[in-house]
DOKOLVO-655818 format. One line per field, with one value per residue (C-alpha): x negated, y negated, z. Coordinates in Angstrom, 3 decimals, padded with zeros to 6 digits. Layout:
BEGIN
x (X, ...) $
y (Y, ...) $
z (Z, ...) $
***
This chain:
BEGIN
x (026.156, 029.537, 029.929, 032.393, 034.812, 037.714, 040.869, 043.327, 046.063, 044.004, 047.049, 050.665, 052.958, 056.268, 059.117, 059.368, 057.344, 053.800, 052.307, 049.103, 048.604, 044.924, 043.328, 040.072, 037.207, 033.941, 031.517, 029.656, 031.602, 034.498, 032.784, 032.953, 036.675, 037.142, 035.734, 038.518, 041.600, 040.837, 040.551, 038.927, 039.495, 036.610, 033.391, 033.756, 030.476, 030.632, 028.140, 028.227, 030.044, 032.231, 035.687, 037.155, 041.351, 042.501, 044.630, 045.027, 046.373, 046.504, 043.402, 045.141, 048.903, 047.119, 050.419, 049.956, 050.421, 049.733, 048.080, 045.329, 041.926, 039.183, 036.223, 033.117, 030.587, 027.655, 025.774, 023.882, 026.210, 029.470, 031.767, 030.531, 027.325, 028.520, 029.718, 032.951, 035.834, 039.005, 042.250, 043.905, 047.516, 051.145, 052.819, 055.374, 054.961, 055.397, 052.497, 049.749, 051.068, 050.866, 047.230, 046.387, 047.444, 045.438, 042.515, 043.623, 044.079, 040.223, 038.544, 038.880, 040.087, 042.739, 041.101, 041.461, 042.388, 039.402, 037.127, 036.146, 034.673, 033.265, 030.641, 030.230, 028.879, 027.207, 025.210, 024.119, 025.970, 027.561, 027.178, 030.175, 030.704, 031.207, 033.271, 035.472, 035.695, 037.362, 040.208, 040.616, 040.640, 042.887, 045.301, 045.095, 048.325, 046.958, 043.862, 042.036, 041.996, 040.632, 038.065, 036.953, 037.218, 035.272, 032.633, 032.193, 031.447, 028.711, 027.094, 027.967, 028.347, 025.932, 022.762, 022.771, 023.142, 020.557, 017.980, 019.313, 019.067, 015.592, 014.547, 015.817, 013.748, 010.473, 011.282, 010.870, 008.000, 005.939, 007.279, 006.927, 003.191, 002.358, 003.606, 001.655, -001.227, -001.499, -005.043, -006.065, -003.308, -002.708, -000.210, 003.703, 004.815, 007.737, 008.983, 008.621, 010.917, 013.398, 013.354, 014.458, 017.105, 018.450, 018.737, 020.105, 022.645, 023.619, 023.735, 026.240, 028.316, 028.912, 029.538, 031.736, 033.627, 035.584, 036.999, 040.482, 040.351, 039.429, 042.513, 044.814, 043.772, 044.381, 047.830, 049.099, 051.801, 055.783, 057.619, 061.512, 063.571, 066.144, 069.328, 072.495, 074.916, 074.411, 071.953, 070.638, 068.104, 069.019, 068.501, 065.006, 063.834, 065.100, 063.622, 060.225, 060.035, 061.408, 064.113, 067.688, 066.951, 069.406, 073.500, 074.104, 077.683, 079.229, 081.143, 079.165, 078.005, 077.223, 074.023, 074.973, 071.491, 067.595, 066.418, 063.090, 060.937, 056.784, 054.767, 051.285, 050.226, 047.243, 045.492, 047.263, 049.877, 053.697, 056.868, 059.167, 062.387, 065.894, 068.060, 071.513, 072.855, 072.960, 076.461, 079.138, 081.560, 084.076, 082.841, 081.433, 079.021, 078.316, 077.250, 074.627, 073.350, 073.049, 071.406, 069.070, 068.517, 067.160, 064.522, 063.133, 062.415, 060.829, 058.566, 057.480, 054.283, 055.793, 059.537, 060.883, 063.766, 065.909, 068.684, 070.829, 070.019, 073.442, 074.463, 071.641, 070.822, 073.628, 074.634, 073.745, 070.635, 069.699, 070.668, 068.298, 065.450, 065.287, 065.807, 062.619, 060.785, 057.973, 057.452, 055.083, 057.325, 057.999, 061.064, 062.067, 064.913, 066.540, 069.240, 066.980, 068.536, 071.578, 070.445, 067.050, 066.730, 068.330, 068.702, 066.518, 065.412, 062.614, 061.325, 059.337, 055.910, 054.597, 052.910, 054.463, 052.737, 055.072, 058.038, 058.913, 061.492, 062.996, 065.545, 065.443, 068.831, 066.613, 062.758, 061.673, 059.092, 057.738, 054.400, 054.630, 055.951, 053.092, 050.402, 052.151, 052.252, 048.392, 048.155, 049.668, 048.050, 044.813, 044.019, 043.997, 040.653, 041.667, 040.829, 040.460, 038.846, 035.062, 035.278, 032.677, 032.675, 035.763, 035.126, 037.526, 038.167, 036.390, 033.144, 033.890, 034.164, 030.500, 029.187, 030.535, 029.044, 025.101, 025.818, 025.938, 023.219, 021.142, 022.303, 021.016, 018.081, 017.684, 018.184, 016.252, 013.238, 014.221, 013.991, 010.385, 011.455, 009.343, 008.927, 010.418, 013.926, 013.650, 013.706, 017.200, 019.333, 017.499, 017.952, 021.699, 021.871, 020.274, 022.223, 025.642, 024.344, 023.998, 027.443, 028.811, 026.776, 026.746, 022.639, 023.984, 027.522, 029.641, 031.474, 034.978, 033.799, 033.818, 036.685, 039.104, 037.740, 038.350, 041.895, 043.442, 042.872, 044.838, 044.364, 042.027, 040.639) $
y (013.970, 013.747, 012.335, 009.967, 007.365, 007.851, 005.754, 005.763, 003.616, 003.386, 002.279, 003.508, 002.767, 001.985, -000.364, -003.629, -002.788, -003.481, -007.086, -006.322, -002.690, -001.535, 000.379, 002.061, 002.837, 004.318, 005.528, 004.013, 002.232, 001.227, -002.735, -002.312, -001.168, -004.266, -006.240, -005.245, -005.528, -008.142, -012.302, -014.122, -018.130, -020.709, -019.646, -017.577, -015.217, -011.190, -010.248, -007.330, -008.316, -011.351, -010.971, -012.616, -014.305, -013.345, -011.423, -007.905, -007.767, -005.534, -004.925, -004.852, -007.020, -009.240, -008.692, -009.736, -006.826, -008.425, -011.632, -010.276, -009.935, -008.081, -007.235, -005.553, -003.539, -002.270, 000.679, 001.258, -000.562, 001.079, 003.151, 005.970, 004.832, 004.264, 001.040, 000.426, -002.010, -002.625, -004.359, -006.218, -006.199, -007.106, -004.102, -002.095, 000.442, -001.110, -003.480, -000.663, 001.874, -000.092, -001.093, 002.428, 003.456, 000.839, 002.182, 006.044, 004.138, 002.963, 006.631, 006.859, 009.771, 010.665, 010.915, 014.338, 014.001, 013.383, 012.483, 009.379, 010.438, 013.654, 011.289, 009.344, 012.627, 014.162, 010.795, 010.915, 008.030, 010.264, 013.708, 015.832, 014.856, 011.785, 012.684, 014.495, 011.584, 009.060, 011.637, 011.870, 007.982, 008.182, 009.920, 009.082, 008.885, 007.131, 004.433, 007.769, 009.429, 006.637, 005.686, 009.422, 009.569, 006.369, 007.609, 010.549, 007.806, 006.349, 010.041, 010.705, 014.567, 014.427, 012.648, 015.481, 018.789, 017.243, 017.318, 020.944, 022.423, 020.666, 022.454, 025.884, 024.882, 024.301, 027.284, 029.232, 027.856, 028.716, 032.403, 032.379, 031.137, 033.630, 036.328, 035.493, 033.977, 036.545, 036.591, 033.262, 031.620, 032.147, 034.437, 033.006, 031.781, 033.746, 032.171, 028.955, 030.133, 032.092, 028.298, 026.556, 028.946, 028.203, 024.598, 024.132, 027.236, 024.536, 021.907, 023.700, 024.814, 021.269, 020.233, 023.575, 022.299, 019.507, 021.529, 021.408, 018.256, 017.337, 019.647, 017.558, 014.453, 015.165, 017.371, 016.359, 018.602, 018.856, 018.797, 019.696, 018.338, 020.981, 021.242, 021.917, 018.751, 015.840, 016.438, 013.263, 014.039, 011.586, 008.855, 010.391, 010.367, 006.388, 005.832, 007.602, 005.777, 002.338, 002.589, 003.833, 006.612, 008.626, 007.889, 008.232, 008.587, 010.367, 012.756, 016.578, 017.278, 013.931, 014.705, 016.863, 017.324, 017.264, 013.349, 012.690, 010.241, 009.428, 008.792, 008.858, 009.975, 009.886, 009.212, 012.606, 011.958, 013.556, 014.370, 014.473, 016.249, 015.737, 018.544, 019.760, 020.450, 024.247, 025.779, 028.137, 026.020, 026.554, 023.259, 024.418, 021.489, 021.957, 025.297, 024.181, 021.949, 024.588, 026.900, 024.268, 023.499, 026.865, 026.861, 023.790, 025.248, 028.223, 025.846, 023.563, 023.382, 022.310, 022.549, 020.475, 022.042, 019.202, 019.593, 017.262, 016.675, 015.499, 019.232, 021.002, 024.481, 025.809, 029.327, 027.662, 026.300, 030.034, 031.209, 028.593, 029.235, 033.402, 032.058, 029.540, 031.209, 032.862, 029.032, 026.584, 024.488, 021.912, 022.009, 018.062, 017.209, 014.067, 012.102, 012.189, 008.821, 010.621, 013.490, 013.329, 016.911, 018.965, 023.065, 024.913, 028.635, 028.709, 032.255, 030.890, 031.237, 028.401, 025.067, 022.428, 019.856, 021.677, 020.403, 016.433, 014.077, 011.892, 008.796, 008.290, 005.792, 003.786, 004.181, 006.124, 008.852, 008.306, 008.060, 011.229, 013.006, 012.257, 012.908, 017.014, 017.147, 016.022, 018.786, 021.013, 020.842, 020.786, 020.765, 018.558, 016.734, 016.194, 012.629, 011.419, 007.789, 007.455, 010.276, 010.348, 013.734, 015.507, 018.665, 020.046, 023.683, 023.977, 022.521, 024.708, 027.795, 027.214, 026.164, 029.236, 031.485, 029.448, 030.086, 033.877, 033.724, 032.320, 034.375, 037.818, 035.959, 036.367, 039.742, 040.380, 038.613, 040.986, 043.979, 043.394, 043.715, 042.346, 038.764, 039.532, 040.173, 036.947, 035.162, 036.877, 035.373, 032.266, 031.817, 032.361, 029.608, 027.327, 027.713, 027.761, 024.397, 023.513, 023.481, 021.551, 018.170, 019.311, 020.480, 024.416, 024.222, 025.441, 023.978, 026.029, 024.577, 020.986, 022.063, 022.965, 019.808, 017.609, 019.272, 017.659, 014.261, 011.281, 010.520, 006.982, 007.885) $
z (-105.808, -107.500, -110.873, -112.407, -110.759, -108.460, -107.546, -105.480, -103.403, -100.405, -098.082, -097.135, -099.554, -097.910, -099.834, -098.276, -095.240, -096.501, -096.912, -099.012, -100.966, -101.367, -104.755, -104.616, -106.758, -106.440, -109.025, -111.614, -113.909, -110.870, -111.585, -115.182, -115.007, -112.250, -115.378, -117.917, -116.299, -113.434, -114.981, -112.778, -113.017, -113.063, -111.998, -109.601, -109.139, -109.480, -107.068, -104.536, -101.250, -102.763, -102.603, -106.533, -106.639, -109.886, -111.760, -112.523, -115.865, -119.393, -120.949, -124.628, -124.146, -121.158, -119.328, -115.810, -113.112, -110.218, -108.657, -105.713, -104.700, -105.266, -102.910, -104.404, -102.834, -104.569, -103.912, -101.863, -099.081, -099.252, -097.872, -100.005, -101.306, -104.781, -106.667, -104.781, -105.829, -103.951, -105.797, -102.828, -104.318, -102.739, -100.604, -102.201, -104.198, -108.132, -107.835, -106.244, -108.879, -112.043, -111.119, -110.289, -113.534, -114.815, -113.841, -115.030, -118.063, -118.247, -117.079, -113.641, -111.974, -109.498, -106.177, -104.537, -100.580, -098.736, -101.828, -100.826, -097.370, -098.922, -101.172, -098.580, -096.530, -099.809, -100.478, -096.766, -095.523, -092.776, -091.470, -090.771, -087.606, -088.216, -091.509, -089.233, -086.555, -089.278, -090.092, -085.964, -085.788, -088.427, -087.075, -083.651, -081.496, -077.934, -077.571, -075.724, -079.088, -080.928, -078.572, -078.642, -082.541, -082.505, -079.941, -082.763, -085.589, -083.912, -083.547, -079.926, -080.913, -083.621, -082.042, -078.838, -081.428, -083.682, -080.575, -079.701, -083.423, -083.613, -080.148, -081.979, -085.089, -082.755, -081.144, -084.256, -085.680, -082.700, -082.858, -086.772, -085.981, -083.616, -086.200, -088.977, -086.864, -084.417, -083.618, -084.108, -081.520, -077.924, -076.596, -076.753, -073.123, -073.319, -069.441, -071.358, -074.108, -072.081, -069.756, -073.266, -074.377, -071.085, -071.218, -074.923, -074.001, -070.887, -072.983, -075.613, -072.694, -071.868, -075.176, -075.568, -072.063, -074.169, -076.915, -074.533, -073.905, -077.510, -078.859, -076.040, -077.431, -081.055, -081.392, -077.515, -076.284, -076.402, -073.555, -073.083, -070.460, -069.733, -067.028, -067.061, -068.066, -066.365, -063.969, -065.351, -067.952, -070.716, -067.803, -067.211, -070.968, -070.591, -067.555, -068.581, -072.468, -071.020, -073.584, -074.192, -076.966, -075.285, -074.023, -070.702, -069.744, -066.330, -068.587, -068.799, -072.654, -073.593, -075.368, -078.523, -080.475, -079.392, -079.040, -079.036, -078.011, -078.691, -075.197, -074.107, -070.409, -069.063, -072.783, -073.967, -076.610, -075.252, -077.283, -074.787, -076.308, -074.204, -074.831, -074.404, -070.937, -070.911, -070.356, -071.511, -073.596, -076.220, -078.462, -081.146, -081.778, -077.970, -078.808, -081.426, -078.991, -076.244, -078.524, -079.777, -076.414, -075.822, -078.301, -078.044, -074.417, -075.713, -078.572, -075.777, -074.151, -070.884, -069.458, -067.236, -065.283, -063.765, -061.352, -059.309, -056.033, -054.641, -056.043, -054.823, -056.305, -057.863, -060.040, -063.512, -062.245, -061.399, -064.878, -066.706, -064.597, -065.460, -069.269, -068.872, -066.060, -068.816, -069.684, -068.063, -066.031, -063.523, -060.905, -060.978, -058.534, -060.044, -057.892, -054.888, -053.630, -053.144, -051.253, -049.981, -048.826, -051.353, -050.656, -053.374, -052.918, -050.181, -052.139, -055.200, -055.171, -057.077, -055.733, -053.815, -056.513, -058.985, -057.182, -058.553, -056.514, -058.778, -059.214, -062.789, -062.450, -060.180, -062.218, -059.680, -059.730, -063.637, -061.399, -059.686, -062.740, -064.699, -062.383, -062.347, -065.980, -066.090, -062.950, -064.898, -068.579, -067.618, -063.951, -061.270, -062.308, -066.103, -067.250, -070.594, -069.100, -070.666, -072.740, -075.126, -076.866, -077.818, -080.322, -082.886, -083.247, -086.242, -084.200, -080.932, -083.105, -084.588, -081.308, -079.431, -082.242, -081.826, -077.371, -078.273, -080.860, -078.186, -075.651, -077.470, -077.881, -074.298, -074.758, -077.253, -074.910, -071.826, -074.012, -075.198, -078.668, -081.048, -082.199, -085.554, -084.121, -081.791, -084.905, -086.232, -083.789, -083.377, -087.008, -087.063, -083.766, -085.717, -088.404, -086.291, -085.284, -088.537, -089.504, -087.034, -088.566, -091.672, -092.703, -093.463, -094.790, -097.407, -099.998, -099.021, -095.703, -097.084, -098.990, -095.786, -094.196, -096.342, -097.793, -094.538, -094.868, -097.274, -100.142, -100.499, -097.575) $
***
């Protein structure tokens, strides 16, 4: 358990954007530091759970900082299990700071990011799982990935492996028994054992099946629109964000730089970037464009090659395909109203589905589009609706590792080894298992974990 009190500024400190600025304390003197530089008027009670109107002020000049609240929570019902106090101050950044400093001033320490939801996991009040769900709800960019971060912090993931690792740990004892018991215990059922590796090894693979989605949810992916000049792809990033992030004009070269724009489809967060037509041109911002053009193509997770339908297929359009055919891609055909049956090459071997129609002038085809990219990502039958389990890398790295512990137990079994080497592997699935909730971890484990999240948090 972690000694001494920490503070920090709890909420986003933004100039004139923020109403009400948050400081935090936990340990055990965070009251008696409350008590010092927070009055208080009248009678109003310090007991656990009461939020006090006061003043922050000086402990030695009595110079008021700030007017706000303050909420205390005694141990052991907080956030971390600790005496917790939070300074409800105006937003900005002078008010927060000075009664941060405050608090430096009366011993508390700096929090370190994360340090606040590592005590809360050291002092039990949450395993890692769960840890590791509140930086994912966090930082969620779509409802999807705050639903499945939430789904995580009521021990979705963590309730399921804890009935797996305790299946190992039965496992184990029985083969641990019959080692050291040998005569006095029947013989092991090892077509009973072989039937249980099987079914936590299913189990795990199921878990193990929503790493992708889980890594979809939480970064998303980048998509370029690229084309030649105005085949109309400034009008589709409009038309597909419902805004006008980009200029649309009728002259060729309009767009000069990389715009991007923040969307969510099907639950999976999107940057959709709108580049520069591709061409040959003398313009030397142009150029910069073009080229920039060109790698956001070759950073992006997904290209979409647009043309114009009332053109049809033409000698550029051939040129930008060989320079973005290595890519994932889709072939979207925008103008469609103008020419319903444009010519493209009949000799490409991909799917029709990869093919898109569009009128982005006119809003149509966003549907359509959206329902290939899904296609696309992850496969026709990707949904993100009722997920309940989404696992990190960090957690499908440690499961993978306990599915081939278990497997060679299997082995092991088939071989007619002896018991003692059943246990070797078990052991090391059961410890794999472990470290996804948290029983067998290390601290540089806890350290990389926790490195990534805020500060306060």
């Amino acid at each position: 358990m972690h000694q001494g009190t920490i503070a920090a500024i709890a909420t986003a400190v933004v100039p004139a954007q923020g109403s009400v600025g948050i400081v935090r304390l936990s340990g055990d003197t965070a009251l008696a530091i409350a008590q010092i530089i927070f009055h208080a008027p009248g009678q109003q009670p310090w007991e656990s759970h009461r939020i006090l109107y006061g003043y922050v002020r000086h402990p030695h000049t009595h110079q008021v900082v700030d007017e706000a609240l303050l909420l205390i929570m005694l141990a052991p019902r907080s956030y971390t299990r600790e005496d917790v106090v939070e300074f409800h101050c105006h937003g900005g950044i002078i008010p927060v700071q000075q009664v941060l400093q405050l608090c430096l001033e009366q011993g508390a320490k700096l929090a370190q990011p994360g340090e606040f939801t590592l005590r809360a996991f050291l002092n039990g009040r949450l395993d890692l799982t769960q840890a590791e769900s509140i930086q994912d709800l966090v930082g969620a960019k779509s409802p999807q990935a705050a639903q499945a971060a939430l789904m995580g912090l009521q021990g979705k993931l963590a309730h399921p492996l804890r009935q797996l690792r305790e299946q190992c740990l039965d496992l184990l004892a029985e083969i641990e028994a019959r080692i050291d018991f040998e005569e006095d215990l029947p013989p092991l059922d090892e077509r009973a054992v072989k039937a249980t590796l099987t079914h936590i090894t299913q189990e795990l693979q199921q878990i193990l099946n929503t790493a992708d989605r889980g890594e979809l949810l939480r970064q998303g992916i980048k998509i370029a629109i690229v084309g030649r000049p105005n085949v109309g792809k400034s009008s589709l990033l409009n038309a597909w964000s419902r805004s006008d992030r980009a200029i649309v004009t009728p002259l060729p070269g309009t767009t000069r730089d990389v715009v991007e724009s923040q969307l969510v489809v099907g639950g999976i967060p999107v940057q959709v970037l709108d580049t520069a037509g591709i061409r040959e041109t003398s313009d030397q911002v142009e150029q910069i464009g073009v080229e920039r053009s060109h790698q956001a193509a070759q950073n992006a997770d997904l290209v979409l090659l647009t043309i114009d339908a009332a053109q049809g297929w033409t000698g550029a359009d051939q040129e930008i395909y060989h320079q973005i055919q290595t890519r994932p891609f889709l072939l979207v055909i925008n103008k469609i109203d103008l020419n319903p049956k444009p010519v493209i090459p009949q000799t490409w071997d991909f799917p029709p589905r990869q093919v898109v129609p569009m009128a982005a002038a006119k809003n149509e085809g966003i549907d359509t589009l959206e329902t290939a990219i899904l296609a696309t990502v992850q496969g026709q039958n990707f949904t993100t609706a009722n997920l309940e389990i989404a696992i990190n890398q960090r957690q499908a790295a440690a499961l993978t590792a306990a599915n081939t512990a278990l497997a060679q137990v299997q082995e092991t079994i088939t071989s007619q080894l002896p018991l003692d080497f059943w246990t070797i592997d078990l052991r090391a699935a059961i410890q794999s298992l472990g470290e996804v909730t948290g029983e067998e971890v290390t601290e540089s484990v806890l350290d990389r974990i926790f490195s990534r999240f805020c500060i306060g948090k």
